[in-house]
N, CA, C and O of each residue as an XYZ file, in Angstrom:
612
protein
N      -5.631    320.585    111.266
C      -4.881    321.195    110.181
C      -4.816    320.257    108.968
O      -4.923    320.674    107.815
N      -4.615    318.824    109.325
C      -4.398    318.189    108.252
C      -6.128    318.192    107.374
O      -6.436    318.107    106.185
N      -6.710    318.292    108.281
C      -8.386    317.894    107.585
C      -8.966    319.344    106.597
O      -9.880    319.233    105.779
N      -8.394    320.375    106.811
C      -8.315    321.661    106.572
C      -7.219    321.460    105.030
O      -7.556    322.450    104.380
N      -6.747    321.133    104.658
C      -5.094    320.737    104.178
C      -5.903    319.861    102.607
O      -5.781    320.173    101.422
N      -6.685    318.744    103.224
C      -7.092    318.032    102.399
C      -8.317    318.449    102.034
O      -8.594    318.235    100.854
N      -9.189    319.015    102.737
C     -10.487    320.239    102.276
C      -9.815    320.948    101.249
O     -10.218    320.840    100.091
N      -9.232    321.373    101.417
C      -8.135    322.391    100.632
C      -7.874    321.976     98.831
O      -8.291    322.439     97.770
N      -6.885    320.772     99.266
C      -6.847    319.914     98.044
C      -8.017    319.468     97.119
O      -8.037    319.869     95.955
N      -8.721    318.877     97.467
C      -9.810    318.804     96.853
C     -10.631    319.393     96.376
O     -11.136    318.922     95.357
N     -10.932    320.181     96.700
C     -11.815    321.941     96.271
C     -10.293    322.092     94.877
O     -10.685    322.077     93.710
N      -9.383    322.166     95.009
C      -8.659    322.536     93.949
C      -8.264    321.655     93.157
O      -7.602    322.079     92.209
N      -8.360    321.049     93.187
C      -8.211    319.493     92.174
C      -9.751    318.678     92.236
O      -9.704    317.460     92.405
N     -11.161    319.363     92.096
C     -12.064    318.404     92.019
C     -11.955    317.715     90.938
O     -11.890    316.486     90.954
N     -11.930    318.241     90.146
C     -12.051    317.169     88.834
C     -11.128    316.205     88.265
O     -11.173    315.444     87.299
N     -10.165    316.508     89.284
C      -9.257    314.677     89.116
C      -9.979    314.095     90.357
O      -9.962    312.864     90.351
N     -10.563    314.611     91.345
C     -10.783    313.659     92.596
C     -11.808    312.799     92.188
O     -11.907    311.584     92.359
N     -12.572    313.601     91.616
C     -14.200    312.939     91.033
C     -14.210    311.692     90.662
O     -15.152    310.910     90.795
N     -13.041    311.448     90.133
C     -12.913    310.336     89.168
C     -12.144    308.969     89.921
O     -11.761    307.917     89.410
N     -12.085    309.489     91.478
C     -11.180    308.246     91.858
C     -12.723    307.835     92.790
O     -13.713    308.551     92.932
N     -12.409    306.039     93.476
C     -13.452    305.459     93.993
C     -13.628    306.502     95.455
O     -14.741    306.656     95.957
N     -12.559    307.074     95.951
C     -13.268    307.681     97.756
C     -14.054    308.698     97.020
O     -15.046    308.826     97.738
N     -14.214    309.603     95.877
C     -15.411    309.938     95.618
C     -16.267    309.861     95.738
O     -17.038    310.659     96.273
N     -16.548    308.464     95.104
C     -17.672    307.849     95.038
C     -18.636    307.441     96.050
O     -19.866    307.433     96.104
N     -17.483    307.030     97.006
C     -17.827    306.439     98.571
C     -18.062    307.107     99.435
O     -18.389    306.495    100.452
N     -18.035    308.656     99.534
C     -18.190    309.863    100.327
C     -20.012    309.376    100.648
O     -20.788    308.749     99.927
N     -20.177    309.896    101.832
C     -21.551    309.908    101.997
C     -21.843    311.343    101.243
O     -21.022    312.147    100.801
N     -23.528    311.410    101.240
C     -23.946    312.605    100.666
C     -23.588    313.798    101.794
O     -23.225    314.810    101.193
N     -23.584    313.927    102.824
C     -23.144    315.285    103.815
C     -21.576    315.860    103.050
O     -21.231    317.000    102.740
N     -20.914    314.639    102.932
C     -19.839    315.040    102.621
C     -19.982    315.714    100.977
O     -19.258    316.655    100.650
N     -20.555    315.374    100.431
C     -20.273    315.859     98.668
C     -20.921    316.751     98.607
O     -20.920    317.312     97.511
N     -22.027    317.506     99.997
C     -22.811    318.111     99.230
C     -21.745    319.505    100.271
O     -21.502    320.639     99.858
N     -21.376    319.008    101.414
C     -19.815    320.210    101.888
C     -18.775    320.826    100.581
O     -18.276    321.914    100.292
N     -18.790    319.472    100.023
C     -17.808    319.757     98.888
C     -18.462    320.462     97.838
O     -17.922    321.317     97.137
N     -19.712    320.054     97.748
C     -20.138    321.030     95.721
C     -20.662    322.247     96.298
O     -20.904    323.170     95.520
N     -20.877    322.401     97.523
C     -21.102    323.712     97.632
C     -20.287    324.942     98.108
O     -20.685    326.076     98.372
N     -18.970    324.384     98.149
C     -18.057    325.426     98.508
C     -17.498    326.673     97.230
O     -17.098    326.312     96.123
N     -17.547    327.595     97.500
C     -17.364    328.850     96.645
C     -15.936    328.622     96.017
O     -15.494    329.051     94.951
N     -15.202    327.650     97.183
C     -13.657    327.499     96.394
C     -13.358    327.088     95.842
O     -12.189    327.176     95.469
N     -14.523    326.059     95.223
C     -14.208    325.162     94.344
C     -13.498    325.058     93.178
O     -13.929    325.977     92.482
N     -12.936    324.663     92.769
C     -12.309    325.077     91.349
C     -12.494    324.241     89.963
O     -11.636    323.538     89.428
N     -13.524    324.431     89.614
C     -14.025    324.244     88.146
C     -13.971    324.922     86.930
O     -13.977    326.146     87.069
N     -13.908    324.410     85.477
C     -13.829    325.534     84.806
C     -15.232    326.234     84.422
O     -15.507    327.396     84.122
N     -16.131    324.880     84.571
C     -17.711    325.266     84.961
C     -18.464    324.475     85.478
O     -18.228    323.267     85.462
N     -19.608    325.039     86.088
C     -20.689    324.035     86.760
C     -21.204    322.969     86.250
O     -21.890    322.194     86.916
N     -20.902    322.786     84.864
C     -21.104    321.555     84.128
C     -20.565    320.258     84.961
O     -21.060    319.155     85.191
N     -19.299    320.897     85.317
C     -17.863    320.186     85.633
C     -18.791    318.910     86.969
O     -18.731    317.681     87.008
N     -19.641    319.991     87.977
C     -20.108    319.785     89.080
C     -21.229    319.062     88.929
O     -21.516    318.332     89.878
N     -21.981    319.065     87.942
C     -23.572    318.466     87.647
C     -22.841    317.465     87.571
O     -22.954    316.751     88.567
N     -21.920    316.983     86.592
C     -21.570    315.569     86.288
C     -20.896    315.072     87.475
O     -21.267    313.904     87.590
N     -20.432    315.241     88.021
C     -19.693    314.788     89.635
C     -20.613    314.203     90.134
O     -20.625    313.013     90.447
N     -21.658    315.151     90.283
C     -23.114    314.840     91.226
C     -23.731    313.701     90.920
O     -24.278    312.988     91.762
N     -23.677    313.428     89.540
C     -25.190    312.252     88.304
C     -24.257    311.324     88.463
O     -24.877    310.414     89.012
N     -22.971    310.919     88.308
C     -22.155    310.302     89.011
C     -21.850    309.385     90.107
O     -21.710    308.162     90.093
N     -21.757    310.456     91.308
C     -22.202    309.828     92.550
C     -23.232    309.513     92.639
O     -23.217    308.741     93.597
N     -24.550    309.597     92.151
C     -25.579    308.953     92.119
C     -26.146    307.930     91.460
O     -27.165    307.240     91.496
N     -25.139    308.059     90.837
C     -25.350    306.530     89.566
C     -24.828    305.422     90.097
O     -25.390    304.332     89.988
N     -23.710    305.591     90.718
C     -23.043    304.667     91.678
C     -23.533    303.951     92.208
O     -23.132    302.800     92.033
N     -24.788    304.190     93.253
C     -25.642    303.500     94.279
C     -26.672    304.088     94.090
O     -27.197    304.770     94.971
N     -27.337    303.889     92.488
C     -28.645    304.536     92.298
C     -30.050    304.445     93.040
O     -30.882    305.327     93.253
N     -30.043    302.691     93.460
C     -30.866    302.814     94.326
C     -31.338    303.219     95.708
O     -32.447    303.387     96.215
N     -29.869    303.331     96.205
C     -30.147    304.521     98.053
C     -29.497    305.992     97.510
O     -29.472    306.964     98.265
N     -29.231    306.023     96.808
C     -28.904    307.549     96.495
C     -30.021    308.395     95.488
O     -30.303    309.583     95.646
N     -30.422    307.764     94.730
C     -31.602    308.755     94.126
C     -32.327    309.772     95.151
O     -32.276    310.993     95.002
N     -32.845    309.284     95.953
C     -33.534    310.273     97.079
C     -32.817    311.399     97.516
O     -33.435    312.281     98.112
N     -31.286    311.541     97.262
C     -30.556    312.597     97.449
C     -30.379    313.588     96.335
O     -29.686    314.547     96.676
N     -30.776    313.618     95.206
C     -30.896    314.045     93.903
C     -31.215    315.993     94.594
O     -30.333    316.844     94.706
N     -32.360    316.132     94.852
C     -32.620    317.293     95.756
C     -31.567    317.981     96.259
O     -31.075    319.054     95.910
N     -31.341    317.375     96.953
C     -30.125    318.362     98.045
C     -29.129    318.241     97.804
O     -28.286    318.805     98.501
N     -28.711    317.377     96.606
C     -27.497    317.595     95.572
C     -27.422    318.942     94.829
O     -26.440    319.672     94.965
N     -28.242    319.197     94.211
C     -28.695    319.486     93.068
C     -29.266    321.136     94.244
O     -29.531    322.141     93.585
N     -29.345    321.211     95.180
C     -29.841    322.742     95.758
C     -28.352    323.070     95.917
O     -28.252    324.296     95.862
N     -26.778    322.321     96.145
C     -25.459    323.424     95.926
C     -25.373    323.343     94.514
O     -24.473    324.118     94.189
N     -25.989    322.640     93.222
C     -25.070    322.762     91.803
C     -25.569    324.164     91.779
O     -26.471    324.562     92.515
N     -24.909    324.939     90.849
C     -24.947    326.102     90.530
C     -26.009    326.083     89.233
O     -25.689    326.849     88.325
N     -26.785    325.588     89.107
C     -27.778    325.196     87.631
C     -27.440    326.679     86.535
O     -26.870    326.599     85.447
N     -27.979    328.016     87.193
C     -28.362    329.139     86.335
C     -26.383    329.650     85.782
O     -26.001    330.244     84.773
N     -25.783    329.229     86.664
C     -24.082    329.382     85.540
C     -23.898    328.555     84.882
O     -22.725    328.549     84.510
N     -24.898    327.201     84.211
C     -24.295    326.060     83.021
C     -24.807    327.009     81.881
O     -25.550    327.988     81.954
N     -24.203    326.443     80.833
C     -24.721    326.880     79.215
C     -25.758    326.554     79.527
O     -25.969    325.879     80.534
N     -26.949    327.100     78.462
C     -28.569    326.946     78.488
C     -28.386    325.891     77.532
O     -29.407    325.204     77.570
N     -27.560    325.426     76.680
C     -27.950    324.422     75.839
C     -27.914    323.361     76.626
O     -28.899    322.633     76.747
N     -26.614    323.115     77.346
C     -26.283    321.983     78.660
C     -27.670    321.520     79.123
O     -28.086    320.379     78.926
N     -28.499    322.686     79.882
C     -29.040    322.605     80.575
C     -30.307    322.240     79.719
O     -31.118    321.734     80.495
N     -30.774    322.281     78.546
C     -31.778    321.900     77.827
C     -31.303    320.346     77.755
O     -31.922    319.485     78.381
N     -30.362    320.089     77.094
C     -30.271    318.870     76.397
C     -29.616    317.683     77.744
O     -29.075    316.612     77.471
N     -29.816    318.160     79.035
C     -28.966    317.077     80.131
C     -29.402    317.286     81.061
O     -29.639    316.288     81.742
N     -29.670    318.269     81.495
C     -30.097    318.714     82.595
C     -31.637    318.013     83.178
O     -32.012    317.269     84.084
N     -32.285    318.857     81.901
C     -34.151    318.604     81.782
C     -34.154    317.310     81.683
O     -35.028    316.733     82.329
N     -33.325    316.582     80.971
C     -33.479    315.575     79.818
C     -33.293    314.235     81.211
O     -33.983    313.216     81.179
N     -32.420    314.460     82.161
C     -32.086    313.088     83.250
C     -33.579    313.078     84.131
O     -34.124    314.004     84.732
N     -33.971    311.756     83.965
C     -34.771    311.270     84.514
C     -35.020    311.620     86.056
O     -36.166    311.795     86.472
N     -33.830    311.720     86.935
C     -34.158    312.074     88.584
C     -34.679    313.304     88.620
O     -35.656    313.596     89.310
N     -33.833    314.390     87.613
C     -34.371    315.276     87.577
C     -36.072    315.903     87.416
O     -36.533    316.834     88.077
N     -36.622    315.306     86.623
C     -37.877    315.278     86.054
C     -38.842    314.864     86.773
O     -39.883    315.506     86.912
N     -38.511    313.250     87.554
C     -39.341    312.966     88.776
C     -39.356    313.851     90.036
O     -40.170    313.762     90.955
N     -38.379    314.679     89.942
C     -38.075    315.182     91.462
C     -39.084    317.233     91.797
O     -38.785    318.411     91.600
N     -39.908    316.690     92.192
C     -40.359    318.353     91.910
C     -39.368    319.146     92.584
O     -39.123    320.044     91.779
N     -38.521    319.355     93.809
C     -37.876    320.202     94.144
C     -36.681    320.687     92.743
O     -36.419    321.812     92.315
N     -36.138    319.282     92.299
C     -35.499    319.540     91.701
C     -35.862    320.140     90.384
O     -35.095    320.896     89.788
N     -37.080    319.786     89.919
C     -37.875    320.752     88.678
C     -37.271    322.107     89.023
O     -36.675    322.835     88.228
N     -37.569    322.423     90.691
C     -37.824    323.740     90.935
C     -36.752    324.716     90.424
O     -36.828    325.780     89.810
N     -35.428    323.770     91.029
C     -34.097    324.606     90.703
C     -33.817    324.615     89.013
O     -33.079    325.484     88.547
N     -34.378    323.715     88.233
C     -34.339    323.646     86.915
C     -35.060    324.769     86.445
O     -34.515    325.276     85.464
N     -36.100    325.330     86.811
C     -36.980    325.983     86.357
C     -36.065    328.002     86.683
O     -35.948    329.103     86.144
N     -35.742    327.344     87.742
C     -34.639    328.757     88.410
C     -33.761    328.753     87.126
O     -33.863    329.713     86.362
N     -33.067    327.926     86.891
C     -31.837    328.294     86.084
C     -32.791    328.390     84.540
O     -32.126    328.860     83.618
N     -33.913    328.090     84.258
C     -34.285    328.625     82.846
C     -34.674    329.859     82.831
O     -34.880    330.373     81.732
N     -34.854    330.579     83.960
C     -35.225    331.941     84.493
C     -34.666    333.053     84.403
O     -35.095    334.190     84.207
N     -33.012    332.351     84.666
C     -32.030    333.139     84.961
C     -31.818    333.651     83.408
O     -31.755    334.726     82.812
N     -31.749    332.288     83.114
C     -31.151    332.740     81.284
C     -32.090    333.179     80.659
O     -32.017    332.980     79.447
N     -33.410    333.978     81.199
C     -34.071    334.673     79.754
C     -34.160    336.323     80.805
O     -34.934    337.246     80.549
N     -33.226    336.303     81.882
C     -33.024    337.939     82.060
C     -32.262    338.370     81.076
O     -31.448    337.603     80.560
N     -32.388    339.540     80.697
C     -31.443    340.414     80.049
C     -30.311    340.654     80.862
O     -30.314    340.860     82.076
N     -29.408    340.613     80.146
C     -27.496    340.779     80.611
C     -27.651    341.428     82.011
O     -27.687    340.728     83.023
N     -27.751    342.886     82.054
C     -27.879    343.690     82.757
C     -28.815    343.197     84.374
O     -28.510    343.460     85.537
N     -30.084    342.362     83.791
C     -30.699    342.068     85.096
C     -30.418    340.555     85.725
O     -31.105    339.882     86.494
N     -29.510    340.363     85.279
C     -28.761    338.597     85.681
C     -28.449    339.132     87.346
O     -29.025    338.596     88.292
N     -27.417    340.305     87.531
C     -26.582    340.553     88.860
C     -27.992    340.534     89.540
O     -28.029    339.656     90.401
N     -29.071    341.174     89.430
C     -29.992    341.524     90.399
C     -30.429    340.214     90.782
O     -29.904    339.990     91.873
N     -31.095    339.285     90.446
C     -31.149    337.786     90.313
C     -30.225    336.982     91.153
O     -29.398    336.220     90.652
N     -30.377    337.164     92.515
C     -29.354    336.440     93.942
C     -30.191    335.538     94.418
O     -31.254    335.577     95.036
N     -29.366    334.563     93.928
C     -29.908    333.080     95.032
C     -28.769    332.383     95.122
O     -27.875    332.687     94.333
N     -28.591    331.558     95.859
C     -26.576    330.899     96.203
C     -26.620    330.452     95.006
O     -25.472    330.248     94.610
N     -27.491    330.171     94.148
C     -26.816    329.372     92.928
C     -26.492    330.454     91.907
O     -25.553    330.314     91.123
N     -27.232    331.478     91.917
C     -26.144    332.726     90.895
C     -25.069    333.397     91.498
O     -24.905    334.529     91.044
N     -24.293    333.057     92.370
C     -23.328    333.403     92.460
C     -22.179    332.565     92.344
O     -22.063    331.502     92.954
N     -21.081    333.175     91.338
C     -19.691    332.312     90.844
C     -19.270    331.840     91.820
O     -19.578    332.305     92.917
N     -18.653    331.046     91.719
C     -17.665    330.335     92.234
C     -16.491    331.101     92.351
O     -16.305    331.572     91.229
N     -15.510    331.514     93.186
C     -14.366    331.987     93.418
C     -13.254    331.404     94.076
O     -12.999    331.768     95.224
N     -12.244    330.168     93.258
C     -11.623    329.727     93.674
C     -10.358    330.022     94.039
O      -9.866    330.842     93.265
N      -9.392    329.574     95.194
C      -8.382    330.180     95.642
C      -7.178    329.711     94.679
O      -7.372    328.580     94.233
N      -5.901    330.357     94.227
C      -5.097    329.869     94.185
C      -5.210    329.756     92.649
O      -4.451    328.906     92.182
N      -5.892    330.338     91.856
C      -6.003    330.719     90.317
C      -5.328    331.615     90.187
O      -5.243    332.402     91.129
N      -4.586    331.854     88.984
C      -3.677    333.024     88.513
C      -4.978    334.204     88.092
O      -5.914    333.713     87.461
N      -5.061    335.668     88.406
C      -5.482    336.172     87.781
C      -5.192    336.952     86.175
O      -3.973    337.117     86.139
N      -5.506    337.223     85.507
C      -5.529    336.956     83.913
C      -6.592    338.317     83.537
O      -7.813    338.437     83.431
N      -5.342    339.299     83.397
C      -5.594    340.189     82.145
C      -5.868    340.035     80.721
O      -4.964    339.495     80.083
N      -6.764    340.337     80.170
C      -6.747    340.394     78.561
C      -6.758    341.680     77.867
O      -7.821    342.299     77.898
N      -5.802    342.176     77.268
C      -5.800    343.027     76.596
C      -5.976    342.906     74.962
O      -5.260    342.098     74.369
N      -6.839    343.633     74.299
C      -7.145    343.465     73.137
C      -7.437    344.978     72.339
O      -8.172    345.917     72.644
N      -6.380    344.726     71.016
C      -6.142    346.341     70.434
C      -5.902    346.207     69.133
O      -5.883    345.107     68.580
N      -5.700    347.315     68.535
C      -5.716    347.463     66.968
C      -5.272    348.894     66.963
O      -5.115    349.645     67.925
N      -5.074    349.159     65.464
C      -4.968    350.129     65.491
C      -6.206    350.749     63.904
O      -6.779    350.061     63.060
N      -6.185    352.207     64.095
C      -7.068    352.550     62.328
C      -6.678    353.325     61.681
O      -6.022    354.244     62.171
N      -6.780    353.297     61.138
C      -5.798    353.754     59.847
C      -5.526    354.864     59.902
O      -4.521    355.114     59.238
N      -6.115    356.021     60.584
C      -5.600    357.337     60.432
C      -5.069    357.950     62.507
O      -4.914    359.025     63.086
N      -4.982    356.400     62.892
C      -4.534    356.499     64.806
C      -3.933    356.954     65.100
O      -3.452    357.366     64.045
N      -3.317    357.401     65.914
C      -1.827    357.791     66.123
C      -0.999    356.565     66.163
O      -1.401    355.534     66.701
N       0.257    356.684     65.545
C       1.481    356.045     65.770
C       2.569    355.935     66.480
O       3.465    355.104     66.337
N       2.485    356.809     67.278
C       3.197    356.269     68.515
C       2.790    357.206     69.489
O       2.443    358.378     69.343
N       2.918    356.281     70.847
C       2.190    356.963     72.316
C       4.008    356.920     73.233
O       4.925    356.112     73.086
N       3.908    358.153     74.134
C       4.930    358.481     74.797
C       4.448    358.357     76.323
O       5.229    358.614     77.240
């Protein structure tokens, strides 16, 4: 229960955890349990690429070889396309790594479907993230024109 408890925590607070040293110190089984959980709670996958380049920067030289199977839970095709032009392409592990080309090449894919054919486009990395324990959030947005009705009963 307690290990369940702190799974828990972390998925909902990644992005303060990221930043402390047991982050850092996680083996890769463990970070890659963690970036690939659906519960995660980010405000985007940006959030998660940098977590990842991160932990790998740390102990660049025994961790580069994990770049791959990092990088098969980031969610690549939900970052901005600019992100992903100017950081993504642009990091060196990335570029050496053909698997990882591969998923790069996925998420430039994604972003030249049209709106409509994005949903059809299923691979674990196009699908959101759905984290627990977020408020859900209506937006309502209205006006009125000039000749509308003025009042509703």
């Amino acid at each position: 229960e307690l290990y369940s408890y702190a799974q828990t925590y972390t998925e909902q607070h990644f992005t303060e955890v990221v930043h402390y040293d047991e982050f850092l110190s996680m083996n890769v089984e463990s970070v890659c349990k963690l970036i690939s959980s659906d519960r995660l709670t980010v405000t985007s996958e940006e959030q998660v690429y940098e977590a990842v380049m991160s932990w790998v920067h740390h102990n660049l030289p025994s961790r580069q070889e994990c770049i791959e199977q990092l990088l098969e839970n980031v969610r690549l095709p939900l970052m901005n396309q600019e992100y992903i032009v100017q950081k993504v392409e642009e990091e060196p592990l990335v570029k050496t790594n053909s698997r990882s080309k591969d998923y790069l090449i996925e998420a430039m894919k994604y972003h030249l479907l049209k709106s409509d054919q994005k949903p059809l486009y299923k691979t674990p990395r196009t699908q959101p993230r759905n984290p627990v324990g977020l408020p859900k959030v209506l937006l309502v947005i209205g006006g009125q024109a000039p000749k509308a009705i003025r009042s509703v009963e």
